[in-house]
C-alpha positions as CSV (number, residue, x, y, z in Angstrom):
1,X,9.2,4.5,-7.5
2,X,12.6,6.2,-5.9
3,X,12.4,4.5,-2.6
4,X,14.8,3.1,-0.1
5,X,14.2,-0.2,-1.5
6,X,14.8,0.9,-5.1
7,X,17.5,3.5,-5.0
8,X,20.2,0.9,-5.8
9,X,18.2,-0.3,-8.9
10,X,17.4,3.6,-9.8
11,X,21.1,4.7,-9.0
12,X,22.7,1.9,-10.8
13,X,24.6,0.4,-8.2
14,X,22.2,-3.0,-8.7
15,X,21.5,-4.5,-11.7
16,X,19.5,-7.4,-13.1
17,X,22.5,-10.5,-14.0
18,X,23.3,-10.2,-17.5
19,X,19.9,-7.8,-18.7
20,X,20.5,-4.4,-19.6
21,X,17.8,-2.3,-18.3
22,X,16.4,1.0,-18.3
23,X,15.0,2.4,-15.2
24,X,11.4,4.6,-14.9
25,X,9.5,6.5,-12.7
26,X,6.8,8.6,-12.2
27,X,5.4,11.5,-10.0
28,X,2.9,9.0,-8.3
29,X,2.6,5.2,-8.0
30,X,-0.5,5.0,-9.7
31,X,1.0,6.3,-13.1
32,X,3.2,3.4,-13.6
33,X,0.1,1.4,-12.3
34,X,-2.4,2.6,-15.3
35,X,0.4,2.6,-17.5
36,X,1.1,-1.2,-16.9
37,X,-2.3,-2.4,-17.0
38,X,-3.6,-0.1,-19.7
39,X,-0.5,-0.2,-22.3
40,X,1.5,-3.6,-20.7
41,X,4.4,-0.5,-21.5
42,X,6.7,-2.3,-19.0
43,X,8.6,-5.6,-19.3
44,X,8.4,-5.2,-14.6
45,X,6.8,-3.0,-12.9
46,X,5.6,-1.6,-9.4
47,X,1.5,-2.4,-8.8
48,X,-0.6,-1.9,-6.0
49,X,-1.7,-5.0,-4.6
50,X,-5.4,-4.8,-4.9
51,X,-4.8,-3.1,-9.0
52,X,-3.0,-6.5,-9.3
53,X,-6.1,-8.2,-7.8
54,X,-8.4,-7.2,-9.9
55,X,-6.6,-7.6,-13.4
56,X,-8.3,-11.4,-12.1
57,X,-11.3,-10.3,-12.9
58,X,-11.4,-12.1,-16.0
59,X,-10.1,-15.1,-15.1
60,X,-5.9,-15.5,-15.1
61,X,-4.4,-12.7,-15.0
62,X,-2.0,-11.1,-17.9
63,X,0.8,-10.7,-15.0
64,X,2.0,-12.7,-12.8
65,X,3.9,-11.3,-9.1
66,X,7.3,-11.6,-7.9
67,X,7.3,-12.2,-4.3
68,X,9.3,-8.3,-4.1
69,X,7.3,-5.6,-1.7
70,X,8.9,-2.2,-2.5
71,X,6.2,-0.3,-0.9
72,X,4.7,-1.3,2.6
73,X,3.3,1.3,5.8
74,X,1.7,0.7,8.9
75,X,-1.7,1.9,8.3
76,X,-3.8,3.1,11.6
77,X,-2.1,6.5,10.8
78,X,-4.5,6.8,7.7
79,X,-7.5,7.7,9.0
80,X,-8.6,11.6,9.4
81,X,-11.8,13.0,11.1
82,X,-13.4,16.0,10.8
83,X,-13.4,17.2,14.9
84,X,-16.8,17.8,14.9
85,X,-17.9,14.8,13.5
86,X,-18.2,13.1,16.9
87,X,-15.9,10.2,15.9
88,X,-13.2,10.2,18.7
89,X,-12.6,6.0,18.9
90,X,-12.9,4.0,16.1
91,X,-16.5,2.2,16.6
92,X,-17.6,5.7,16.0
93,X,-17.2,5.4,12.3
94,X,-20.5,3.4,12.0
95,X,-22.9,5.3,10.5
96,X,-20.4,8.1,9.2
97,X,-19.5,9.4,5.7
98,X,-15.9,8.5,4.6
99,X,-13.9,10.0,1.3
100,X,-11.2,7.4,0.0
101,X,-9.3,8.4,-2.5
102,X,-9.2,6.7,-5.9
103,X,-11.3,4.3,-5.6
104,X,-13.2,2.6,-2.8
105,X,-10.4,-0.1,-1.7
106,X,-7.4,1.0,-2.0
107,X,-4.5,-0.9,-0.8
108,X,-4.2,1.0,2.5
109,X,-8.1,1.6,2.8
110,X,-8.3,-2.2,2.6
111,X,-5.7,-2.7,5.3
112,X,-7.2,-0.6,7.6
113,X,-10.9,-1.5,6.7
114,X,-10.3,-5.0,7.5
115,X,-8.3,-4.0,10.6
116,X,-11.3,-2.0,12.3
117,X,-13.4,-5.1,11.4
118,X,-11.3,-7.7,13.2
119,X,-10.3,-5.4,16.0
120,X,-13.4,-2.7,16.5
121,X,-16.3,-4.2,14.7
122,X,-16.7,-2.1,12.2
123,X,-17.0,-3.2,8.9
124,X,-17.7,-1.1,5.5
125,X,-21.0,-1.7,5.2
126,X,-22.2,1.0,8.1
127,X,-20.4,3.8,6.4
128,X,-21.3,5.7,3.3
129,X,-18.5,6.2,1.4
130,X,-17.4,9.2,-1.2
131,X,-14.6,8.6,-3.8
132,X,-12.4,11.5,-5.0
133,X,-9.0,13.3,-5.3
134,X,-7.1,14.0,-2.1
135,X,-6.0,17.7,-2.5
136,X,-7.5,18.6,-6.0
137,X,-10.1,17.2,-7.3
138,X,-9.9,13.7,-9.4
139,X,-12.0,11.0,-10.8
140,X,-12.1,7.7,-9.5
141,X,-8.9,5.6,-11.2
142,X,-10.3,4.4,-14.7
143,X,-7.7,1.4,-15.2
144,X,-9.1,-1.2,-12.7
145,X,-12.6,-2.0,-11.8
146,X,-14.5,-0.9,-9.2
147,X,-16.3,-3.9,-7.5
148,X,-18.3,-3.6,-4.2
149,X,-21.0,-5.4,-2.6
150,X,-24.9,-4.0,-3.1
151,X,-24.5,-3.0,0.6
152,X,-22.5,-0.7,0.5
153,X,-23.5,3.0,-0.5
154,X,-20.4,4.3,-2.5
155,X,-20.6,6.9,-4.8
156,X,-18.2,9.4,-6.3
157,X,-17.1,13.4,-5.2
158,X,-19.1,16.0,-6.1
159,X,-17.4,17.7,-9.6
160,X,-14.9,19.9,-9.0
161,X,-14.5,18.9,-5.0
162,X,-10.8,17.3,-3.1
163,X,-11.7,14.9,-0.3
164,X,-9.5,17.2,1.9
165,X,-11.9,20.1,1.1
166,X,-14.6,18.1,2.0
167,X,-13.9,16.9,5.2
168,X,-12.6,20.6,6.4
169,X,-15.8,21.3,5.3
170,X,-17.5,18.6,6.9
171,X,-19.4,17.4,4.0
172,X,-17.5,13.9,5.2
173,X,-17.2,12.7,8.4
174,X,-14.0,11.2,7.9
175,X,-11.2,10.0,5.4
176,X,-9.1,6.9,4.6
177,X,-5.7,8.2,2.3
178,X,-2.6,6.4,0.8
179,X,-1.2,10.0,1.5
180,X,-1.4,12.4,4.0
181,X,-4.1,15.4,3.1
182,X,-2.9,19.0,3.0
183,X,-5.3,20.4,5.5
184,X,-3.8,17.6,8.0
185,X,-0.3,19.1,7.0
186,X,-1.6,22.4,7.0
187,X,-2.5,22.3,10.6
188,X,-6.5,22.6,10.5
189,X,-8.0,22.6,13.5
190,X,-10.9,21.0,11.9
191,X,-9.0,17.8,11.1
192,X,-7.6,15.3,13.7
193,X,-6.1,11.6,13.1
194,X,-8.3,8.4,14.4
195,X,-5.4,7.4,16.3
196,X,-3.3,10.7,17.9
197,X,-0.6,8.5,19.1
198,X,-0.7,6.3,16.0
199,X,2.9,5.2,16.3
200,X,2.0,3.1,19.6
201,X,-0.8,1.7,18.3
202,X,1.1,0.3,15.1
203,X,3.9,-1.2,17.1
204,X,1.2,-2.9,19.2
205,X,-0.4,-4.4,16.3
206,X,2.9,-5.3,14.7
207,X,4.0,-6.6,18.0
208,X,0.5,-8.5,18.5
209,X,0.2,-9.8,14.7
210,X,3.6,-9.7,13.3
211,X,2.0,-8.2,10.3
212,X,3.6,-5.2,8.5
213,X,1.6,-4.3,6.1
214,X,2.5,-4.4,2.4
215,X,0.9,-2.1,-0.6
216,X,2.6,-3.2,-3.7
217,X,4.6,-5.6,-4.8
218,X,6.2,-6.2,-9.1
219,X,4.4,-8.0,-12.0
220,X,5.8,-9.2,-15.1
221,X,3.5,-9.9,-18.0
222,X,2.4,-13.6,-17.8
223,X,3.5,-14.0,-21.4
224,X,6.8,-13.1,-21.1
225,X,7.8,-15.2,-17.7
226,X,6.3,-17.9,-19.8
227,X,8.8,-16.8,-22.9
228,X,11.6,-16.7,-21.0
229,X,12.2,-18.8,-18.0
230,X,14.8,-17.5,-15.1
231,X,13.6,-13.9,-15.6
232,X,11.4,-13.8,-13.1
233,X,14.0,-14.9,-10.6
234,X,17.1,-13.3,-11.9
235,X,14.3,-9.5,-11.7
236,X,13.3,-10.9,-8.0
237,X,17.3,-11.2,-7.3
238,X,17.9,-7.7,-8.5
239,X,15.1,-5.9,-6.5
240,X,16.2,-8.3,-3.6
241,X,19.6,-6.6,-4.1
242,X,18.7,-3.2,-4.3
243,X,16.3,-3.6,-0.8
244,X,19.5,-5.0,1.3
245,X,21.5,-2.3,0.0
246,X,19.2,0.2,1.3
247,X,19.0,-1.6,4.8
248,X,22.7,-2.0,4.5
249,X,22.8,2.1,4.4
250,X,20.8,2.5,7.4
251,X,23.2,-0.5,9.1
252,X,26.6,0.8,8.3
253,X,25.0,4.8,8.9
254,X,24.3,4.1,12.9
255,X,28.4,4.4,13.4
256,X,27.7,8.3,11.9
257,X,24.6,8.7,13.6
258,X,22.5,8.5,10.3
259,X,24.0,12.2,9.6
260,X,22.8,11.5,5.5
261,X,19.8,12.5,6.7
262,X,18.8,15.8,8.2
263,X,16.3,14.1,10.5
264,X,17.3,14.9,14.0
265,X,17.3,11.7,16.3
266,X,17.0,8.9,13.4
267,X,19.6,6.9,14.9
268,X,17.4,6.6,18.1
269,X,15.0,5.7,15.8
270,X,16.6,3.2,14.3
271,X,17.4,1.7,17.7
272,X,14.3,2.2,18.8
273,X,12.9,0.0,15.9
274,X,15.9,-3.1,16.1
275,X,14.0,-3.7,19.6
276,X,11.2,-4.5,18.1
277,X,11.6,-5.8,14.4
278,X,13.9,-8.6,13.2
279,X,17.3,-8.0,11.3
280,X,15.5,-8.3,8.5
281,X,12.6,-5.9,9.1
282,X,11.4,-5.6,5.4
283,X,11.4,-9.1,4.2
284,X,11.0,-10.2,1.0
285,X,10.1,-14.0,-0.6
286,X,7.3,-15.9,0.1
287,X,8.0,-17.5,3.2
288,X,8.3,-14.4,5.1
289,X,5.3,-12.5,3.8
290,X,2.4,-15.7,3.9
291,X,0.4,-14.3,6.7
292,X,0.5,-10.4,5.9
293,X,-0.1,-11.7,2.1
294,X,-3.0,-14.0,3.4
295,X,-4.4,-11.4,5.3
296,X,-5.0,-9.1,2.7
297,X,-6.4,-11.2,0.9
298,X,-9.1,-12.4,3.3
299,X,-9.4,-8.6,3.6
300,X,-9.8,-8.4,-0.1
301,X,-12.5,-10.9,-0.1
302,X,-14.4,-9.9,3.0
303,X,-14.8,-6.6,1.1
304,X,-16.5,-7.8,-1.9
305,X,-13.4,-6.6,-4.1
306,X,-12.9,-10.6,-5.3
307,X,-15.3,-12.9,-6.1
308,X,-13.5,-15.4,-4.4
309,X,-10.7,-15.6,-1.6
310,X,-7.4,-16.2,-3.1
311,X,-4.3,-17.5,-2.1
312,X,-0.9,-17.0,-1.4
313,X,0.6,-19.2,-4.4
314,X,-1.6,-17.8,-6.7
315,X,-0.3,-14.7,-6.7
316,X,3.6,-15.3,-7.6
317,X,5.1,-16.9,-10.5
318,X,5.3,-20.7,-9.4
319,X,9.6,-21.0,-9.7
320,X,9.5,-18.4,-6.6
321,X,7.5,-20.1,-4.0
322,X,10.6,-21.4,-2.4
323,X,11.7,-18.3,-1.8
């Protein structure tokens, strides 16, 4: 996907040592997802962390990770309610009815699922949840499976309904998104976030937990690391490239005031954020990521999306755990 940490890879200015390669993207992530684990169409490619879960379904999976995180968000920003649901703090979830979109445990559903457990107490089971399209109406994703424990009531949107219509409506209480809904962009005042001043409560949890939270990270087919050793690293090195070259931008752009962009103030941002985060703020390797990475995982199992809780090393091809 064009991000910051893939622009040098999509623009040409990285490349992979000595392997010609061409570049593809899609409208949405979860494109290239189905069309990885349906067709194996790419050699590397972009997965959500929990569609790379559960391709372990089985047994071993048919890919195998690179410890590279193009995508990650803070996620208590996630979360919309309907404002006459009655939810106006988090505990008041419990007993509500909550759309996800795509499919019940999505990367940032499970990040901030497992986040109201450990820090409010409530956990998916005292919610029914609805499964849909954001904006238009949608199926649940068909290229993963769709695990959950017996507990919990899930079930899918009714035909020809968008989550977002839904909870203007009412017909659900609340809504966990990767993406912001249109009615929230739109202005409704039937729609309000969880958390108003979300911004302060992520740099408190970042500042309490150190954890900023990743969504996907990129898989090669098992098969072919096997086939041809050093790929892995030599793709890891690339994408490793192509993220310090975008931090590099945002670096050398502070002595223009970030004017590449048209958003007013970024450099106070940028400031504002060097308080806070390390040099290297979006850190790749293992080392680095081991608690966000293990916390998502207990998160994954606590959630009944794995039958068992993984770990860290089992994720990532073996010749990058030094990293």
């Amino acid at each position: 996907m064009p991000y910051d940490t893939t622009q040098a890879l999509l623009d040409g200015s990285v490349v992979f040592d000595g392997i010609p390669a061409t570049i593809t993207t899609a409208g949405i992530a979860s494109d290239i997802f189905r069309r990885m684990v349906r067709g194996r169409e790419f050699d590397a490619a972009e997965l959500g962390l929990t569609v790379y879960l559960r391709t372990f379904d089985a047994g071993e999976s048919p890919f195998v990770a690179i410890p590279a995180f193009p995508a990650r968000i803070f996620r208590h920003s996630c979360v919309f309610v309907n404002t006459a649901s009655g939810i106006t703090r988090p505990e008041d979830l419990a007993g509500k009815t909550v759309g996800e979109f795509g499919m019940f445990g999505q990367d940032s559903g499970i990040w901030i699922k497992g986040i109201l457990s450990d820090e409010h107490g409530v956990t998916p089971d005292q919610c029914r949840w609805v499964i849909g399209g954001l904006d238009s109406p949608m199926p649940p994703f068909g290229f993963v499976p769709h695990p959950h424990p017996a507990e919990v009531r899930v079930q899918q949107a009714p035909a020809g309904r968008s989550l977002s219509e839904m909870l203007v409506a009412g017909e659900i209480d609340a809504l966990i998104s990767s993406n912001v809904p249109q009615c929230a962009l739109d202005g409704s005042p039937r729609v309000a976030r969880l958390f108003p001043d979300y911004e302060t409560v992520e740099r408190d949890y970042y500042r309490r937990t150190g954890i900023f939270p990743i969504m996907h990270t990129v898989v090669l087919p098992r098969s072919l690391a096997a086939e041809r050793p050093g790929l892995a690293r030599t793709v890891y090195n690339g994408y490793l490239a192509a993220k310090n070259a975008g931090m590099n931008r945002y670096r050398s752009a502070r002595k223009a005031y970030q004017v590449r962009t048209m958003l007013p103030w970024a450099n106070a941002l940028f400031e504002r954020d060097a308080e806070l985060l390390p040099a290297d703020w979006w850190p790749y390797g293992v080392a680095a990521n081991r608690t966000t990475i293990d916390t998502f995982l207990r998160y994954h199992f606590e959630q009944g999306l794995s039958a068992r809780r993984m770990t860290c090393d089992e994720l990532f091809t073996p010749e990058l755990l030094d990293t």
